[in-house]
N, C-alpha and C positions, 0 to 999 in steps of 0.2 A: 523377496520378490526381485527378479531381475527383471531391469526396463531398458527400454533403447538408449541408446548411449545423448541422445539430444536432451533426455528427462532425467538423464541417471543425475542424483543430488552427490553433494560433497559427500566422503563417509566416515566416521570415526569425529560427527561434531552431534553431542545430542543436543535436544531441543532443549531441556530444564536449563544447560548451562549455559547456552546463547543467553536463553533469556536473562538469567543469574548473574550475567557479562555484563549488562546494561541497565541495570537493577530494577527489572520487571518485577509485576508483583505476582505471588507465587500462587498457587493452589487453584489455576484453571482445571477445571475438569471439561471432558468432552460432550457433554451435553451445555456449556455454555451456549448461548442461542448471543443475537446482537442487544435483542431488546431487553433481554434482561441482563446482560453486563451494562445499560444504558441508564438503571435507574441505580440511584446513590452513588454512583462515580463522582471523580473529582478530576480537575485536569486544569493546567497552564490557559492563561486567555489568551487568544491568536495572537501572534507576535510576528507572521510572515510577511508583513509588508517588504516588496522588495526595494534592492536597494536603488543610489541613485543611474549605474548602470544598467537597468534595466529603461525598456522602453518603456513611453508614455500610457500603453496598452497593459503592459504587465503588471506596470506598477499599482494601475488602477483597481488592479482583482483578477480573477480568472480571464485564461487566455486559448485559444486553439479551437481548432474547426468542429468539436464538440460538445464544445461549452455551450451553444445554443439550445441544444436538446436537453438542457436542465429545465426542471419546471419552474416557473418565474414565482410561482409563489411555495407556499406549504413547506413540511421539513426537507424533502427533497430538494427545494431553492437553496441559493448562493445563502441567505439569509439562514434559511432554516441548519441547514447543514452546519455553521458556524456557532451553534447554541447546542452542539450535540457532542460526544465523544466520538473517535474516529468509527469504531466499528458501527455503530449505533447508528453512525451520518454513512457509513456505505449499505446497512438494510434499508436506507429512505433514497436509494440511487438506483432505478432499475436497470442502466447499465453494468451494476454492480453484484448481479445476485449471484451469478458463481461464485465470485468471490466470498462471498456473504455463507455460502452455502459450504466451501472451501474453509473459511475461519473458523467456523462453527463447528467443522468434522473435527479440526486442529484442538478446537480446545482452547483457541487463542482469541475469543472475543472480548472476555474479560479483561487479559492479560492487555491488550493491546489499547481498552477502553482508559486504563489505568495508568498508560504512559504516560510520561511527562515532557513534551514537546519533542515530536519525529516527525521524521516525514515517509511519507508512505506512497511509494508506485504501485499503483492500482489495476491490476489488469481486468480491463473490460471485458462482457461475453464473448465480445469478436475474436478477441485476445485468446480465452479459451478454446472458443471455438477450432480453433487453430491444431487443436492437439487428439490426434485420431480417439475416438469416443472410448474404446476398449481399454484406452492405455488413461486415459484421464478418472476412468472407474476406478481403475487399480490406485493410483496414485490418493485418490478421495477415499479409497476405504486402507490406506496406510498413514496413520494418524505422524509416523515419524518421521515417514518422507514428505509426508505434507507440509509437516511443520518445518523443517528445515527450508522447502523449498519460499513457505511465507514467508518467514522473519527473513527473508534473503533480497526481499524487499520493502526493508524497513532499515533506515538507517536514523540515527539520532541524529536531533536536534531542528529544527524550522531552516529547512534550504528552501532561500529564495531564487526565481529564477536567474536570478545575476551569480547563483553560487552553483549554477549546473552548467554555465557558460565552459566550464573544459576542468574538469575534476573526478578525481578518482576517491569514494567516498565509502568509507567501510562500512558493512550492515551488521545486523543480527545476526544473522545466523554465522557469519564469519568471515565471509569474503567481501568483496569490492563491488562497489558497478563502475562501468564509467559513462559521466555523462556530458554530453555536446552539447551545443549548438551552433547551427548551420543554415545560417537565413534568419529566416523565422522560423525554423524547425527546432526543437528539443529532442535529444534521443539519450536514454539510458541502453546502455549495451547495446541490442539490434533493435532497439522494442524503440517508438516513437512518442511522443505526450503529446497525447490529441486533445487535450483540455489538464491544465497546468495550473496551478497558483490555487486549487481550492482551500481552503480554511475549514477546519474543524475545533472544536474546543480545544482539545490538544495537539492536533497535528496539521502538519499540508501537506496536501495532496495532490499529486500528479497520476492523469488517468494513463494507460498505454494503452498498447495496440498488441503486445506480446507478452505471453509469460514467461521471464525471467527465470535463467536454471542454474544453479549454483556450477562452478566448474572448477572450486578448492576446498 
C-alpha cells in the first residue's frame, strides 16, 4: 500500500524486532483488545514524579489545558488510571479511543500492557482526526504499518517533564522524537502535550494533539 508521503512510515524496520529491541514480551496477536491484556499483567509502580526542575504544577501530577476533562473519579481519573496497565488505562480515557481502537488492530495491547516502565505519547481523537478519513482506514487495516507507526511513540523508560525540556529520545520502533519546551508548552516533534505527566502502572503519559509519523 502506497500512502502520502506525510504518513509514509520508516521501511525495512519490522514490528517483532522493534519490539525484541526493548524486550517486549512476545506473542501479541491481533485480536488483543485493552481489557483483556488488563487482567493478570504485571508492571513497574509509577516512578514519574518529576524532577526538581520542573515546576511547582508539574511536579505535583498531571499538567496542560486538557487535563481538566479527565473525570475526577472512576478508572478514567488521575487515580484510576495509575492502578492500571498503560493500554488498559488508555480504553478508560475517552479522549483516547482511536488510539485504543489503533492498539488493538496492531496487536499491541498486550505487548505494551507488559512493558516495564515507558513512556507513551498518546495521540488524542483531535490528533487523529487530523488525518483525511480514507487514508486513516488504510493505515488501521495495515497491521504493519500501524504498528511501526505505534511503537514510534513509545520510548523507554519514565520521562519526567524536566527530561522533555530539550532532548532527542529514541523510540521503539526505531527512530527519535524530539521534544521541547517553550513557555509552558511541551512539544514532541510538531505534535503539542495538551495534558502531560499522566501515571499508569507501568508507564507516563503524555497526550498530543498530532500523530507522530516515523521519517527513519
Amino acid at each position: 500500500m502506497r500512502l502520502p508521503r506525510t504518513l509514509a512510515p520508516a521501511r525495512g524496520l519490522a514490528a517483532a524486532a522493534v519490539i525484541a529491541g526493548v524486550a517486549l514480551a512476545a506473542g501479541c496477536t491481533s485480536n488483543d483488545t485493552a481489557s483483556q491484556a488488563g487482567s493478570g499483567t504485571t508492571g513497574s509502580s509509577p516512578t514519574g514524579s518529576a524532577s526538581a526542575t520542573a515546576t511547582p504544577a508539574e511536579a505535583a501530577g498531571p499538567f496542560g489545558p486538557n487535563c481538566p476533562k479527565l473525570p475526577a473519579s472512576g478508572p478514567g481519573s488521575v487515580t484510576g488510571l495509575a492502578a492500571q496497565p498503560v493500554a488498559t488505562a488508555a480504553a478508560q480515557t475517552p479522549a483516547l479511543s482511536t488510539l485504543v481502537t489503533a492498539v488493538t488492530s496492531a496487536g499491541l495491547a498486550d505487548t505494551l500492557n507488559r512493558s516495564d516502565a515507558i513512556t507513551l505519547f498518546a495521540p488524542t481523537n483531535d490528533a487523529f482526526a487530523k488525518i483525511p478519513k480514507a487514508t486513516l482506514a488504510k493505515v488501521l487495516a495495515d497491521k504493519k504499518t500501524l504498528a511501526e507507526i505505534l511503537t514510534y511513540h513509545v520510548v523507554g523508560a519514565r520521562r519526567t517533564p524536566a527530561d522533555l525540556a530539550a532532548d532527542t529520545l529514541p523510540t521503539l520502533q526505531g527512530g527519535s522524537v524530539t521534544t521541547e519546551k517553550m513557555g509552558d508548552a511541551y512539544t514532541v516533534n510538531d505534535a503539542r502535550v495538551v495534558c502531560g505527566n499522566l501515571q499508569t502502572r507501568n508507564a507516563t503519559v503524555y497526550l498530543i494533539d498530532t500523530v507522530l509519523m516515523p521519517t527513519t
